[in-house]
DOLOMAR-465995 format. One line per field, with one value per residue (C-alpha): residue number from 1; residue in one letter; x, y, z. Coordinates in Angstrom, 1 decimal. Each point is the difference from the previous one (the first is absolute). Layout:
DOLOMAR-465995
guba <- (NUM/...)
mivo <- (A/...)
u <- (X/...)
v <- (Y/...)
w <- (Z/...)
end
This chain:
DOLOMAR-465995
guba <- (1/2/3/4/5/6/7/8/9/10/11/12/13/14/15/16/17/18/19/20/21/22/23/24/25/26/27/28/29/30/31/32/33/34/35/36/37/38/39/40/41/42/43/44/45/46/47/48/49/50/51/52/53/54/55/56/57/58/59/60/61/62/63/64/65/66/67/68/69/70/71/72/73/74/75/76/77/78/79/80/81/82/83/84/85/86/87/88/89/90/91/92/93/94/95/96/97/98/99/100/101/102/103/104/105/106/107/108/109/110/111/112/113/114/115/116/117/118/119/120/121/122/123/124/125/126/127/128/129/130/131/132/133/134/135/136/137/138/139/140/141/142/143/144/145/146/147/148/149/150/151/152/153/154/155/156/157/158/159/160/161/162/163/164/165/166/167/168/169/170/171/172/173/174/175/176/177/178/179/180/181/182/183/184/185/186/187/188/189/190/191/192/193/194/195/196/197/198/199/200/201/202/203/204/205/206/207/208/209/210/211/212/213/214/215/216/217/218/219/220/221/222/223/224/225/226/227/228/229/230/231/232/233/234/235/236/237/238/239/240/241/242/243/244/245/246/247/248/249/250/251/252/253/254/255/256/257/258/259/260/261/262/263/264/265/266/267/268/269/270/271/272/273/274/275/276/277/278/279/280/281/282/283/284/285/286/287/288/289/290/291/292/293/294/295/296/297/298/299/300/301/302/303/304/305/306/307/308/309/310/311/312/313/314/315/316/317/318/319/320/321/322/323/324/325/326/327/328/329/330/331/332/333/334/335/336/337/338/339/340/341/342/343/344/345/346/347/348/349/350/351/352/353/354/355/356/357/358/359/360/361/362/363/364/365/366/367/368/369/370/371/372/373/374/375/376/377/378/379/380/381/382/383/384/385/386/387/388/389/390/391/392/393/394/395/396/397/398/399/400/401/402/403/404/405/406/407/408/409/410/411/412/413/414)
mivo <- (X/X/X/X/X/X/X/X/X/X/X/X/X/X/X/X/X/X/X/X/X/X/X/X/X/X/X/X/X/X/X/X/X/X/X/X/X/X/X/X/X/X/X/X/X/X/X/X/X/X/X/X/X/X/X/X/X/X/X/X/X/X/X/X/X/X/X/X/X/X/X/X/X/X/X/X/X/X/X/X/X/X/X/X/X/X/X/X/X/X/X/X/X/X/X/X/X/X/X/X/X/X/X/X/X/X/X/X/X/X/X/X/X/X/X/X/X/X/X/X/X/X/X/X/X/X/X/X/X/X/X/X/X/X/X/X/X/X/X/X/X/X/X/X/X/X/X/X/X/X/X/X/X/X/X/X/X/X/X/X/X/X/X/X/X/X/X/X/X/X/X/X/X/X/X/X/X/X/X/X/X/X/X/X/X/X/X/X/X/X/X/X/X/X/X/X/X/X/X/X/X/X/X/X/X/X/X/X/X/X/X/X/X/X/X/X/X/X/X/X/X/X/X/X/X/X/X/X/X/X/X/X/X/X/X/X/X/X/X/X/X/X/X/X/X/X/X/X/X/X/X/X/X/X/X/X/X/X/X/X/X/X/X/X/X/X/X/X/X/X/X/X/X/X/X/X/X/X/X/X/X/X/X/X/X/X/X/X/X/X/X/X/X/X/X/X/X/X/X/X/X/X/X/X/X/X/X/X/X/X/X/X/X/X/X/X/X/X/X/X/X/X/X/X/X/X/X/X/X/X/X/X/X/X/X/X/X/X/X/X/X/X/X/X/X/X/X/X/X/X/X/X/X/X/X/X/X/X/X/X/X/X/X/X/X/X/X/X/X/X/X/X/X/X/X/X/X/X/X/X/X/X/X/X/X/X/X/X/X/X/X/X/X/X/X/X/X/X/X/X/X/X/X/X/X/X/X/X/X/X/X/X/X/X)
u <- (-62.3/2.8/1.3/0.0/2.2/2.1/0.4/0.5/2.2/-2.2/-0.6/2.3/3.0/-1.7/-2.8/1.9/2.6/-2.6/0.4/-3.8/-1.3/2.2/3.9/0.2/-2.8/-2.6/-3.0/0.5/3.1/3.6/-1.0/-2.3/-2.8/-3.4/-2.3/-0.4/1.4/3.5/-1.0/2.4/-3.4/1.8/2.3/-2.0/-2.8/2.5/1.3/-3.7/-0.8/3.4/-0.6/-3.6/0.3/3.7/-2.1/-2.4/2.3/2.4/-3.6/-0.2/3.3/-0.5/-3.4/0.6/-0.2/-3.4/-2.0/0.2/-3.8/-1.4/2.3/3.5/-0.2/-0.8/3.3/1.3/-1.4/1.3/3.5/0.1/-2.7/2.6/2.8/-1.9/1.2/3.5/1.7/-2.1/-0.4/2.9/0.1/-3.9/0.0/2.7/-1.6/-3.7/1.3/1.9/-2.7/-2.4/2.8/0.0/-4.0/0.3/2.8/-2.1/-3.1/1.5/-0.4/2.4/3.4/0.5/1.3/-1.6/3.5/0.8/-2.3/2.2/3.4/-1.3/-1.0/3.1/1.8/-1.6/0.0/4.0/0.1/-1.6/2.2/-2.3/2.3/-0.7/-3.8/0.8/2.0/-2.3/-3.2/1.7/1.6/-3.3/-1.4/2.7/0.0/-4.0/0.7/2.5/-2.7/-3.1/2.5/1.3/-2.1/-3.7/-0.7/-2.3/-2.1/-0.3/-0.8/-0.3/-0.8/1.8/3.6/2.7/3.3/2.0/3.4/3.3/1.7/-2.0/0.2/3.8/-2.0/-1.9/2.5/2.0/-2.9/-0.1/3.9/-0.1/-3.3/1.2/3.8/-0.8/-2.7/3.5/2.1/-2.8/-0.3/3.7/0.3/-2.9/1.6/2.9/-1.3/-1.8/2.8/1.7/-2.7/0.3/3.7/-1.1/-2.6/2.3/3.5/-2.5/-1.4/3.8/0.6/-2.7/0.8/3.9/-1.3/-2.6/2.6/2.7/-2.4/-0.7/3.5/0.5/-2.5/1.2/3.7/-1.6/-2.6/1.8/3.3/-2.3/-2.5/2.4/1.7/-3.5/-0.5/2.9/0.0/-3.4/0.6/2.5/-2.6/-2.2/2.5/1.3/-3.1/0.2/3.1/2.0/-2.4/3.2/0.9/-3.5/0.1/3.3/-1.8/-2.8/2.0/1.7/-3.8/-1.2/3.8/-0.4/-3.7/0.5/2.6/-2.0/-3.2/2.8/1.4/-3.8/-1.0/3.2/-1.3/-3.9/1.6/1.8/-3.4/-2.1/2.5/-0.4/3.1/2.0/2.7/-0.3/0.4/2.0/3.1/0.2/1.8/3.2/3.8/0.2/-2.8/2.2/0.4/-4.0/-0.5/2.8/-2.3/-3.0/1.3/1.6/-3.4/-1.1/3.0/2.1/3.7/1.5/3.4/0.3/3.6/0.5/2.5/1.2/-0.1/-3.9/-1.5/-3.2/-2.7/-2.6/-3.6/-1.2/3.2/0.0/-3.2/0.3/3.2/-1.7/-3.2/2.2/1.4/-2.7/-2.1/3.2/0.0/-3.8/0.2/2.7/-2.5/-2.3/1.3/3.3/1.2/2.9/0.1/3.3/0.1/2.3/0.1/2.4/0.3/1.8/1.1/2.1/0.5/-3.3/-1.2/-2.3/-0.2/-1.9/0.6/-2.4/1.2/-1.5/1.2/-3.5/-1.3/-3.5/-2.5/-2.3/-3.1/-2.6/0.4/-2.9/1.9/-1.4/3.0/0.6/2.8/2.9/-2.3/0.2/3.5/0.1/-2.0/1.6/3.8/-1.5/-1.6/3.4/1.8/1.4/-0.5/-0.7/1.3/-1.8/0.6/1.6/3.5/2.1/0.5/-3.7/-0.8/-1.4/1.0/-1.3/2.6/-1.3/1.6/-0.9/1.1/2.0/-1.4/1.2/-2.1/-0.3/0.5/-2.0)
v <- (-58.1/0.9/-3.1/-1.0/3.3/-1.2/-4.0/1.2/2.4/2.4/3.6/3.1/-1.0/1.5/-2.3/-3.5/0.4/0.1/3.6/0.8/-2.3/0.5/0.2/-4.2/-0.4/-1.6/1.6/0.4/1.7/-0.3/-2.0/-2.3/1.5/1.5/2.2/4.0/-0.1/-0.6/3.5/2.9/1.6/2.6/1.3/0.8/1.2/2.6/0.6/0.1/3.2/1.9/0.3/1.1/2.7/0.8/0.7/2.0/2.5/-0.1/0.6/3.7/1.0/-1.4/2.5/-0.4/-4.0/-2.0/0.1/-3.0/-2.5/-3.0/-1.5/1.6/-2.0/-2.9/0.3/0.9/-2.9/-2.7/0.6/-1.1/-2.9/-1.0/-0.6/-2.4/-2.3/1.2/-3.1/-2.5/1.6/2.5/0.7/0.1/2.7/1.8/0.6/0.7/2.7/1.7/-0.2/1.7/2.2/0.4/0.7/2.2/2.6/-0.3/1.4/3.1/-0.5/1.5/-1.1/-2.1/-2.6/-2.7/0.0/-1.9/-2.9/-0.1/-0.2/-2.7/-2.2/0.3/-0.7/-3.6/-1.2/1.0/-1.7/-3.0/-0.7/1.5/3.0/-0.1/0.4/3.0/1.8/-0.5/1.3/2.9/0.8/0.1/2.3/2.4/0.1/0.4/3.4/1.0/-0.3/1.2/3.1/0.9/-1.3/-0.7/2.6/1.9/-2.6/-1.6/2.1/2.4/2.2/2.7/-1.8/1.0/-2.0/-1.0/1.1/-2.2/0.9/-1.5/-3.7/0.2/-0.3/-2.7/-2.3/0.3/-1.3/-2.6/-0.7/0.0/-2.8/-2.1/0.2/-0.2/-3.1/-1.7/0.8/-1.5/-3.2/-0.7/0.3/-2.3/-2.5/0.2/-0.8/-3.0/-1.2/0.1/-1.1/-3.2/-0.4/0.0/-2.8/-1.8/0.1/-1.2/-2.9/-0.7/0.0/-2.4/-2.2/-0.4/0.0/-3.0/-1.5/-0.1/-1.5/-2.6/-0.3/0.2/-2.3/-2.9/0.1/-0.1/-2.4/-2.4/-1.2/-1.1/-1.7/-1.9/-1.0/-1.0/-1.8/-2.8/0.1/-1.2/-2.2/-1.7/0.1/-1.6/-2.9/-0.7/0.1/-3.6/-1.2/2.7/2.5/1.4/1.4/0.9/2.2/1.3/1.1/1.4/1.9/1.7/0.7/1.9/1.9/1.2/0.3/2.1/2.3/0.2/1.7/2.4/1.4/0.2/1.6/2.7/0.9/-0.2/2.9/2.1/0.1/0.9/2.9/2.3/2.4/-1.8/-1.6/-4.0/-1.0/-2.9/-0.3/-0.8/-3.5/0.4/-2.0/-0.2/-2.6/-2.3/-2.7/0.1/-1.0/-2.8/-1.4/0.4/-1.9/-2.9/-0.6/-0.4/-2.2/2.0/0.7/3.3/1.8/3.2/1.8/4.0/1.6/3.3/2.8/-0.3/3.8/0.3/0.7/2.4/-1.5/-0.5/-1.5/-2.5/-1.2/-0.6/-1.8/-2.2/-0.7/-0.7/-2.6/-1.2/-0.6/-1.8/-2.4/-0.5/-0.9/-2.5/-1.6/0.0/-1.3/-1.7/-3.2/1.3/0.6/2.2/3.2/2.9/3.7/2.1/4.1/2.0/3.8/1.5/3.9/1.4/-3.4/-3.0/-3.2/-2.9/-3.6/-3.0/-3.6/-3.2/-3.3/-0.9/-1.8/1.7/-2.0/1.0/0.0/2.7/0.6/2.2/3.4/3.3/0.2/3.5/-0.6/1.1/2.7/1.9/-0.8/2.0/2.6/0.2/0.5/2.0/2.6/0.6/0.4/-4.3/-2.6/-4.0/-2.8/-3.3/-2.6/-4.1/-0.5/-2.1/-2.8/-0.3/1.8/3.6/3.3/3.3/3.0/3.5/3.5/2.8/3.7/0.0/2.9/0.0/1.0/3.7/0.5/2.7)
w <- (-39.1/2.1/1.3/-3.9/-0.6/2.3/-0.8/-3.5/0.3/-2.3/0.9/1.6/2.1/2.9/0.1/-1.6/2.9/2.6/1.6/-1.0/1.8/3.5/0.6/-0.4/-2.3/1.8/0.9/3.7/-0.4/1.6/2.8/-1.6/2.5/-1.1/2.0/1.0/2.5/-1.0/-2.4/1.2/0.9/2.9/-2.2/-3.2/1.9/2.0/-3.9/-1.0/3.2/-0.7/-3.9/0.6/2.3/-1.4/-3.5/1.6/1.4/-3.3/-1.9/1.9/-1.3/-3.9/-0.6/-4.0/0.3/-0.4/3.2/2.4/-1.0/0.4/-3.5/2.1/3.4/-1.8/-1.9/3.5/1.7/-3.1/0.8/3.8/-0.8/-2.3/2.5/1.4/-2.2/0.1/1.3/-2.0/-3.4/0.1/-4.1/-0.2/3.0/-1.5/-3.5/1.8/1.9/-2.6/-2.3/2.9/0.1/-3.7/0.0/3.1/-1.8/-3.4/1.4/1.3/3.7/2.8/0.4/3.5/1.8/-2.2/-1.3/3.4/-1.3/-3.2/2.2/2.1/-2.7/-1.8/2.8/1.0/-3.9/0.1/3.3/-1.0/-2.9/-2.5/-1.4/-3.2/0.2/2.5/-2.2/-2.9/1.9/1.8/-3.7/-1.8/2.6/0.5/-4.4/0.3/2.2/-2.0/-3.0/1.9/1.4/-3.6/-2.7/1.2/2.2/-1.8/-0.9/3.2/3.5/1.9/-2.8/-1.3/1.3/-1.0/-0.9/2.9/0.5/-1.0/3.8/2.3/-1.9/1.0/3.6/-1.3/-1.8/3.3/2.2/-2.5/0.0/4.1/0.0/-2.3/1.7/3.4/-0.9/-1.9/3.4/2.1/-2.4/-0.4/4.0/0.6/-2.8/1.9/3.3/-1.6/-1.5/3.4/2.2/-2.7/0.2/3.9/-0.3/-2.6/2.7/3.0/-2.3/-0.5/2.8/1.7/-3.1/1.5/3.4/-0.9/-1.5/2.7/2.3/-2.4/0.3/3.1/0.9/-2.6/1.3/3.1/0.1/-3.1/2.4/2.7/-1.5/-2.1/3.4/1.0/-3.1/0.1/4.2/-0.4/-2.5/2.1/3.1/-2.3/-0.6/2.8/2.6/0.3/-0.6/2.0/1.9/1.6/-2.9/-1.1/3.3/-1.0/-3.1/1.5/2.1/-3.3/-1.7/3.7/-0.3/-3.8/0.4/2.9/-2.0/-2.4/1.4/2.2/-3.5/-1.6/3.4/-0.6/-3.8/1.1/2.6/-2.5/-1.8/3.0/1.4/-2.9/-0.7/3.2/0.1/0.9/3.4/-0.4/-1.9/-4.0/-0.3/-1.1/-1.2/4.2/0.1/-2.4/2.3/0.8/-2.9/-0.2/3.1/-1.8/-3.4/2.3/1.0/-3.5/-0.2/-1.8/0.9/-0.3/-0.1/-0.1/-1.1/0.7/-1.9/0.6/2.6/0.9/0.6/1.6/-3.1/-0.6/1.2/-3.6/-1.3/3.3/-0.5/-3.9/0.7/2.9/-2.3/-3.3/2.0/2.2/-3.5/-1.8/3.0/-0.3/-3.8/0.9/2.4/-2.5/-3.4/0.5/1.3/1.8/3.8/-0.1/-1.0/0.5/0.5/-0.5/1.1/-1.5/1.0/-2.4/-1.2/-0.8/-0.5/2.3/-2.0/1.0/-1.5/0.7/-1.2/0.0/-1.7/-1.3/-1.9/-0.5/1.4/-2.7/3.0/0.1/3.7/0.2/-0.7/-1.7/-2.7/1.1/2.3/-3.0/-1.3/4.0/0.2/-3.2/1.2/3.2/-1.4/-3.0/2.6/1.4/-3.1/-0.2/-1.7/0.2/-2.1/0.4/-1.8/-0.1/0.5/-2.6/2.7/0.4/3.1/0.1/0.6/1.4/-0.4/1.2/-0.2/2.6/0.0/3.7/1.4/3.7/2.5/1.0/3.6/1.6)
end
């Protein structure tokens, strides 16, 4: 019956939004778990001791009340057995113990501590998100003592009661005030800290997310220039085993050099990852290791010239190594996909401003050539992580053109 309540949406709020049956509507409560042992059991059994004996003694001082029997402790004990579903079935707890309460107060018996039972129950259904249903329950019983105080006293016990007087309720409607405002105070702090503990988990997901993806980076620009050099040096090997094995050798030589470059730069990232929170032991490539790669694109038979204009200034570690992997990764696309063996570079430094240009005179060779296609989208990311930007695209005399813009941010010395 209740599940159909609540697929239906028929029935009170309390019960079609789920709160009867536990704080996320499941059976097993909040943390999808079942079993008694995850029952607050400490707690409501200390509640359960202090409101017994704290009756008893308020019992001595309240002779006129109903005498303490078998009908009161039960009353007494319903209250703290009730908590024990505080966390799973807040609303349900909430309106059992005020209406134990409710039955408690109506029969005439002493006035105690099983008022406690009341505040702590109010408190977990606020706590839990379930305000409404608090406010309602703790509302009904405080207008039920207003009624059994006022208007049904003499026809319900002790007998021979008389009305109950209009300035102790000022008492009462500010313990009410102070449980259901200090339950709001605790529930708005707790939202709080969830909402912060999520804006936590949500900046360290960020974070991996742009720390995933700059190795991905990282190890494309890194991995992408050498194995295209491998590529055509062994393509040449491959040709000319026979015919010329002196310049198979020559190529050889060039696939042990870039091969060997290559697992040094995969070894420096594999580092970064390993020494968590230190700084890298080996220098970031930067604009200085220009004419390493000229050496490296000869190999792939490529010719390079490389123009600086400008006053160079030494640049900031991120800048320098964007710069040398915007570069590095325009050279490698040249190897790749166009039928030129020239290409040029050009640096320039001007105010406030690093641009890079990479030419080639094409034509496209219109070849696979084995590459990921994500070479222009990290340039992008690269420049657009420092505040620049990259234009890629064919020039009108056929050839192709890579143009990026850097913030020139100098390098602060310490």
């Amino acid at each position: 019956m209740e599940q159909r309540i609540r697929r239906h949406g028929f029935g009170p709020p309390w019960l079609r939004g789920g709160p009867w049956a536990g704080t996320d509507g499941t059976e097993d409560g909040p943390d999808g778990r079942g079993g008694l042992a995850r029952l607050p059991w400490f707690t409501s059994v200390l509640i359960a001791v202090f409101v017994m004996i704290g009756t008893g003694f308020a019992a001595k001082g309240q002779p006129d009340r109903e005498q303490l029997d078998a009908f009161a402790r039960v009353l007494l004990l319903a209250g703290p057995a009730l908590l024990l579903l505080r966390h799973r079935y807040p609303v349900l707890c909430v309106f059992g113990v005020c209406l134990s309460a409710m039955l408690y107060l109506g029969a005439g018996y002493p006035y105690g501590p099983i008022f406690l039972t009341v505040a702590v129950a109010c408190f977990a259904a606020i706590v839990s998100g379930h305000r409404r249903a608090a406010w309602w329950a703790i509302g009904l019983l405080w207008a039920s003592h207003l009624l059994v105080g006022h208007v049904l006293y003499r026809s319900l016990p002790p007998g021979g009661d008389v009305g109950a007087a209009w300035g102790p309720e000022v008492g009462v409607a500010a313990w009410v005030v102070a449980v259901l405002v200090g339950s709001e105070l605790v529930r708005v702090r707790r939202e709080q800290w969830l909402h912060a503990r999520q804006e936590r988990a949500a900046a360290e997901a960020r974070r991996a997310d742009e720390e995933r993806l700059r190795i991905a980076r990282e190890l494309h620009d890194v991995l992408a220039h050498s194995i295209s050099v491998i590529n055509v040096q062994a393509g040449v090997g491959l040709a000319l085993i026979d015919s010329d094995p002196e310049q198979a050798r020559t190529a050889l030589t060039t696939i042990k050099a870039a091969s060997k470059e290559a697992l040094g730069e995969v070894r420096q990232v594999l580092d970064t990852l390993r020494t968590s929170g230190d700084a890298p032991r080996a220098p970031a490539p930067g604009l200085d290791r220009l004419p390493e790669l000229v050496e490296q694109a000869a190999g792939a038979g490529l010719t390079v010239a490389i123009e600086t204009r400008g006053e160079r200034v030494a640049l900031a570690p991120g800048a320098d190594l964007a710069a040398f992997r915007i570069v590095q990764e325009a050279l490698t696309n040249v190897v790749r996909h166009s039928g030129s063996r020239t290409a040029d570079v050009q640096v320039g430094y001007g105010p406030g401003l690093l641009t890079l240009r990479i030419d080639d005179a094409g034509p496209a060779t219109g070849d696979e050539a084995g590459g990921s296609g994500n070479g222009l989208a990290g340039m992008r990311e690269r420049a657009a992580a420092l505040g620049g930007t990259i234009e890629a695209g064919p020039r009108p005399d056929g050839g192709f053109r890579v143009r990026a813009t850097l913030p020139l941010k100098p390098k602060e010395t310490p």
